[in-house]
Each structure stands twice: as structure tokens, then as C-alpha cells.
N, C-alpha and C positions, 0 to 999 in steps of 0.2 A: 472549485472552479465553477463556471458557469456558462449558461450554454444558451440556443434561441431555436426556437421551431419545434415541432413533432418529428418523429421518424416515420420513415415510411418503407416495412420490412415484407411487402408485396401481401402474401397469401396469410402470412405467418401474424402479422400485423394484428388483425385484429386478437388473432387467440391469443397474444402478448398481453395488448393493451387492455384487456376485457379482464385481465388477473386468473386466469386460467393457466393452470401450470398439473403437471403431472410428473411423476416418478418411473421410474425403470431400473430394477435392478438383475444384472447380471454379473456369471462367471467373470475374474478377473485377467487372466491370460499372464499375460507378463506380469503382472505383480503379484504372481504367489495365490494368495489364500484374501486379498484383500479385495473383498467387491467395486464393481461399476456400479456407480448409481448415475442412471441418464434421468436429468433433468430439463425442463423447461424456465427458460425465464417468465418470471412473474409479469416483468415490465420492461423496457426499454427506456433509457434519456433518450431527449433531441439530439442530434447530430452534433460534435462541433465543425465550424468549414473545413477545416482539414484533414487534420492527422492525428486524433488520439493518441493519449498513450498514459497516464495511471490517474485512478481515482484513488478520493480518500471520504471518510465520511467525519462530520460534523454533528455531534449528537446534542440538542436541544437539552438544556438540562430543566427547565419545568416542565412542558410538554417535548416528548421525544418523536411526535408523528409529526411535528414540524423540523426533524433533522434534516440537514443537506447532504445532498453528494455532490463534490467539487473535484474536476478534472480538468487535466492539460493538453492542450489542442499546440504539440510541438512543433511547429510551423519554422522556416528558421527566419522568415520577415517580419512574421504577424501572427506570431503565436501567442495563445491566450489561458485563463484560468478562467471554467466557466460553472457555474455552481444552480445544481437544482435542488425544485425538494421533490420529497421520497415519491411524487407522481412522474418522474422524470421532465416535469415541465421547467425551463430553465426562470434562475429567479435573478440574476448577475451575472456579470463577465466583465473580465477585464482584458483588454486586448491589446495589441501591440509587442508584447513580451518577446523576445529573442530566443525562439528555442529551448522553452520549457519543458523539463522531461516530467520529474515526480513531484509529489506533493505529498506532506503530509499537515495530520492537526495534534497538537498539544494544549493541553488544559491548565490554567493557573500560571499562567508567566507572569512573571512582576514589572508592571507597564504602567508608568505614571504613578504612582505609591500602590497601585490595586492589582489585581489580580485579574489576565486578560488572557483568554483562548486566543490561540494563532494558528495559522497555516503559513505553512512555509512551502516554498519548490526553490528548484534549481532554475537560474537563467545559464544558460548553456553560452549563450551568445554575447553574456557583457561576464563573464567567470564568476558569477555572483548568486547569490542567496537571493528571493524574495520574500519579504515578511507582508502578513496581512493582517491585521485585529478584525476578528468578532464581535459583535454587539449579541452579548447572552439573550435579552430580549426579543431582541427582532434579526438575529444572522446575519444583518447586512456587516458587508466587508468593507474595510479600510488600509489601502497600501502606506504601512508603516516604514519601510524598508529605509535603513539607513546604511552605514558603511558596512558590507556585507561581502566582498572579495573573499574569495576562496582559492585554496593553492597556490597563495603569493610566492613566487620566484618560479611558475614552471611556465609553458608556451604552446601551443597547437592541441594536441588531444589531452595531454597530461594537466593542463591548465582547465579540461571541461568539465564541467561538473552536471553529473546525472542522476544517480539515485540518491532519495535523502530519507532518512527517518532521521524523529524526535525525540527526546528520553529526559524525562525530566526525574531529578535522582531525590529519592524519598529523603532523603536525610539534611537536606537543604533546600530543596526545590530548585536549585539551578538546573536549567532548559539548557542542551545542547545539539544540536545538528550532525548529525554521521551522518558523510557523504561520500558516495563513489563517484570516478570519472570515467571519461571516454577509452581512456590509458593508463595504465600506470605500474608499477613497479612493485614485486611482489615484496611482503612483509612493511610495503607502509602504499596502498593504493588508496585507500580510505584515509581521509581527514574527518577528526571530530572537531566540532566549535565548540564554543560556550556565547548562548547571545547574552547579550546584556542590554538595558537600556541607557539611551548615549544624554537623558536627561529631557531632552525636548519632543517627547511622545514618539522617539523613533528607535530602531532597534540594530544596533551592531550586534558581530561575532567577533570570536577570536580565537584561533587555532589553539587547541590543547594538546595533541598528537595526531600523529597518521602510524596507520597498522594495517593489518588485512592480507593473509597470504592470497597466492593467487597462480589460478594453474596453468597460465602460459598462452592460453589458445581463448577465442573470444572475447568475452570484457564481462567486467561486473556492473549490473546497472541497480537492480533491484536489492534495496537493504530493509530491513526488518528491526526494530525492538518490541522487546515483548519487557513494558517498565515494570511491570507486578513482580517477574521473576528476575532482572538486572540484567537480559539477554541482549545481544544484536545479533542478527543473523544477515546473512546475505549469501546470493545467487552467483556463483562463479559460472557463468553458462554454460560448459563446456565439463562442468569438473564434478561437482556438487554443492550443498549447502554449507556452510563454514557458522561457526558461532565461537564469540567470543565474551570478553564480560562487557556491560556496557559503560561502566562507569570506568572512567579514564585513572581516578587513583583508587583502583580494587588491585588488593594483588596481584601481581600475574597479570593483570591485564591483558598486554601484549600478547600474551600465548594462547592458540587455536585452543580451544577444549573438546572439540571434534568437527567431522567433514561427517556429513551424510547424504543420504538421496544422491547417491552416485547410480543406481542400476535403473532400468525400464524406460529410461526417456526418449523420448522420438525426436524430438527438438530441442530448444535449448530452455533452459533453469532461468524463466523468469520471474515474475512478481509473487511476493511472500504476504503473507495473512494471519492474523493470529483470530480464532475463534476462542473466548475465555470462558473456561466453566470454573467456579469455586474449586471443584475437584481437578482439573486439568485442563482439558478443551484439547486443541486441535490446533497444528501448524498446517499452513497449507503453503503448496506450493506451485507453480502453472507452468505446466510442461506445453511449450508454446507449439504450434501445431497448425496451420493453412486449413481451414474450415474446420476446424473441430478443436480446439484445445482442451487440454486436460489437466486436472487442479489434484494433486495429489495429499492426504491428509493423515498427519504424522500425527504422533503422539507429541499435544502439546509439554508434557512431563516430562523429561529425558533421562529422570533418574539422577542415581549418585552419580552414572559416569557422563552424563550429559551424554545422553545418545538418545534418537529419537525412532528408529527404525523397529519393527516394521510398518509400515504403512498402514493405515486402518481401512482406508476406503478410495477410491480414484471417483473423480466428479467429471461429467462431460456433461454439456452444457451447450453446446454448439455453437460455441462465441470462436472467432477467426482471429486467429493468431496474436493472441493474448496476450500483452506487457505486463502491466500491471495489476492487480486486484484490492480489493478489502472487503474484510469481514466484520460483523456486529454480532454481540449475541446479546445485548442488552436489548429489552421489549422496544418495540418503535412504532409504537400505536398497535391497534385493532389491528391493521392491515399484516404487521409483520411481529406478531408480538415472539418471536422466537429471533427475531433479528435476520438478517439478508448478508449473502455473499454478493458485491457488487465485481465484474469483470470489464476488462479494455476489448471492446470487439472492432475488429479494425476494417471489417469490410463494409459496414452500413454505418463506421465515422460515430461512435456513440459507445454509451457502454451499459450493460446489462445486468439486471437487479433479480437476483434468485431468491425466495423464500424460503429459507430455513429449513422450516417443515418439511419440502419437500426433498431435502438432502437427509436431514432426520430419519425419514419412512428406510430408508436404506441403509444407515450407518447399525454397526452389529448392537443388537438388546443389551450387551453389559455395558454399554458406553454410559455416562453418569447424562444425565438431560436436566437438574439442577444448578442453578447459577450456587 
């Protein structure tokens, strides 16, 4: 997404913007044995004019200190996708969008004979998908978007689509879209797509299943793939995290393979993150929170029995009631060469850029720090 202007975060501002950041680690309380690590953001984006709500990041594949962070300013008139680089200085936007919640990016879709990185969100407001092409050179974006309806035959909430990830499946490279809504019905509240190119530079879907149990109370907005491992996860807010397989003809498919991060939340189970190490990494999770939210970090590994518990470390951060996030561990120039957790901070309208490292100083010595 993309965005326009500086922020302006009063006293705090400058120690942001200047790349000053520090660490804090304490006793865990409610989570057991699993530390606080209190962080500073590294940096902050510009504002967008409204309403916030999920980033994703675009990694530059020559140079990486030229990646973007792109986010949606959910608006339900004049909502938009506004995309900066790693200075939080906005570099595009696209605006007018009807109620844009998530966004995500995927690498290598088959777009005009070649091979083209996309971002995709949810329009909430027309029941549709938006598609964007990449230019690998230079990141500028292009609204691809062709026949893209999602939910065809439902009406009011069940018809809106909110959370999206992307998962492109190793064995073919087909690109498909998991999406959650406003409502829905447990054991099929999520729809997967399959996009495809419709021939003339633009980009349809097409429903391949809807799955997704669901615990009765709140909504699912925030969905997760992790493509290295074949995973989708997703935030039942009210219930815990759910994980399934992500590819639509794996066996079983359809069937939960576990519920987790059920205990210690203050608020509700939103936006999911994957940090990747070669040996494992880190799920994360953001226990949403009115001036303080909190980012909880599982064992990206789950085992034979796919279980991710316990918790290895709780993040605070002092971002304000947090939707969405994303994480990088791939190096992203000099400035982040450990890679950044980016958060949705919803009271200064913007979203906030953490350095690694200083979540690193905290997390326990056996943890593996090799990609």
C-alpha cells in the first residue's frame, strides 16, 4: 500500500525517526515462563487519512534496502493501498478502494507468459479481490485486477471478504487466495481461490473450496500461510489460532490439525506473522489491546502433532490496538539486516517498523539466529 506525508508522534517522534530503539526484558506474568521483551520502534510510516488496518511487505529481490511496506487505509468511501519504503516515506497509493481490509504479496505468478510478484487485499465494499503487479526493478505497482468476486451466492456480512493470504503450491506453482469474511458459517467460513490469468494482462479467481471451523463468538479476519511448510493459519478472535493444510488437494485437507493460543489474551486474536529461520522461526500472533498491544511468539515448528505451544516470548511494542502485522527475517539492507516486525498502530493512523535485533536481545539463547 502506500501512503503521503511524515507522522507526527509528539515527544516520541524524534527517538522514532532518528533509528533509536532499545530493548526491555521482563518476567512474563500470565504467560508462564515465557518473557516480555519491551521494545521500541525503530521507525514509523506516514499516516494514511484514515483508518488503518494490515501491512505486508514486498522484498526487493536485487537490492532488499529498497523493499516496500504496503498497507490499507480501510475507509468504507475512500479507502486505499498505500505503499512505502523501508524509511516510512510513502512512495504510492492507490485510492478510492471500497473498504479494504488485508493485503498480502506473493512471488512468481504466471502473468503474461512470465513470471510476476502480486499483491493482493480484499475490497470489502464491491465482494471482490484486488490484484496489483510488481515491477521487480523499480516496485512500482499496477492494478491488474480482473473478474475477482468472492463468495458468489451469499449477501450482507457473509458476502464480505476480509482477511486474505497467498500460497503458492511448490509443486505446480499455482497462486491461490484464502480468504476470510465479515460472517460466516463454521466448517466452511473461509474460501480458497485459484487466480489465474484471464489472457489479456489481467488476473481472475476461482473458488476451489471454503473450510475453516469457527467458535461462534467474534469473526475471523486475520489468515496466515506459511508456503515453506504447506500451513494456513488463522485468528478465530475470540477462540484461538486454527491451522489447516494449505493446499486444497492434500489429504484431509478439510480437517483442523490443531486450535492453539487459546490462554493469556487480553483482547482479541488478531494479525498472524511468520518470522523464518532454516531451523524453525517464530509464529506470531497480536493480542490486540487499546494502547499497548501484544505480539505473542510460538514455536514456528509444531512438530509431528502440529502443535505450536508454548510460547517462547510476548513482544510489546506500544502500538495501539493492533490488526494486522508482518514479519521479515530476510537481511533488508544495513539498516535491518536481521529483518523487521512491521505493526497496524491505530492511534497515530500509520504503522510501525521494529528492528529485529532488538526483539533478538530478548528472545532465550537456545533459539537458533541462522537463516
Amino acid at each position: 500500500m502506500e501512503k503521503t506525508r511524515l507522522i507526527a508522534l509528539g515527544t516520541l517522534a524524534g527517538l522514532l525517526l532518528s533509528g533509536c530503539s532499545s530493548t526491555h526484558v521482563a518476567s512474563a506474568g500470565a504467560t508462564g515462563q515465557a518473557p516480555v521483551i519491551r521494545v521500541q520502534p525503530a521507525l514509523a510510516t506516514e499516516p494514511v487519512p484514515n483508518d488503518p488496518d494490515d501491512p505486508a511487505v514486498w522484498i526487493h529481490p536485487q537490492d532488499p534496502a529498497r523493499s516496500l511496506i504496503l498497507g490499507t487505509d480501510k475507509d468504507n468511501a475512500n479507502g486505499g493501498l498505500f505503499v512505502y519504503g523501508l524509511d516510512g516515506k510513502l512512495a504510492q497509493s492507490f485510492t478510492g478502494i471500497l473498504r479494504p481490509n488485508n493485503v498480502d504479496v506473493e512471488y512468481g505468478f504466471r502473468l503474461g507468459g512470465r513470471e510476476t510478484d502480486i499483491a493482493v487485499l480484499t475490497e470489502r465494499g464491491k465482494q471482490r479481490l484486488r490484484v496489483f503487479a510488481i515491477d521487480r526493478q523499480t516496485g512500482r505497482m499496477t492494478d491488474v485486477t480482473g473478474s475477482t468476486t468472492v463468495f458468489e451466492g451469499e449477501s450482507g456480512e457473509k458476502a464480505a471478504p476480509m482477511g486474505i493470504a497467498l500460497y503458492r503450491r511448490p509443486s505446480d506453482g499455482a497462486v491461490f487466495a484464502i480468504v476470510s469474511r465479515k460472517n460466516g458459517d463454521s466448517g466452511s467460513y473461509l474460501g480458497q481461490y485459484l487466480l489465474t490469468d484471464d489472457g489479456s494482462g489481467r488476473v481472475d479467481c476461482r473458488e476451489v473450496r471454503r473450510f475453516g471451523e469457527f467458535g461462534g463468538t467474534g469473526e475471523i479476519e486475520s489468515v496466515l500461510v506459511d508456503d515453506e511448510a504447506g500451513f494456513v493459519y488463522y485468528s478465530d478472535e475470540e477462540f484461538g489460532i486454527r491451522k489447516y493444510h494449505a493446499d486444497p488437494d492434500a489429504p484431509a485437507a478439510d480437517r483442523q490439525l490443531v486450535i492453539f493460543g487459546g490462554e493469556g489474551y487480553q483482547g482479541d486474536r488478531e494479525g498472524l506473522a511468520i518470522y523464518a529461520l532454516n531451523s524453525g522461526g517464530y509464529l506470531i500472533s497480536t493480542d490486540q489491546i487499546k494502547n499497548g498491544s501484544r505480539y505473542y511468539l510460538y514455536p514456528r515448528d509444531g512438530g509431528p502433532a502440529h502443535r505450536h505451544e508454548p510460547a517462547i516470548a510476548v513482544v510489546e511494542g506500544g502500538a495501539d490496538d493492533t490488526d494486522g502485522i508482518e514479519a521479515v527475517s530476510k537481511p533488508l539492507g544495513e539498516r535491518f539486516p536481521e529483518g523487521i516486525l512491521v505493526v497496524m498502530n491505530s492511534k497515530d493512523r500509520n504503522f510501525l517498523i521494529f528492528d529485529w535485533r532488538d526483539i533478538l536481545k530478548g528472545l532465550p539463547r537456545e533459539e537458533p539466529a541462522a537463516r
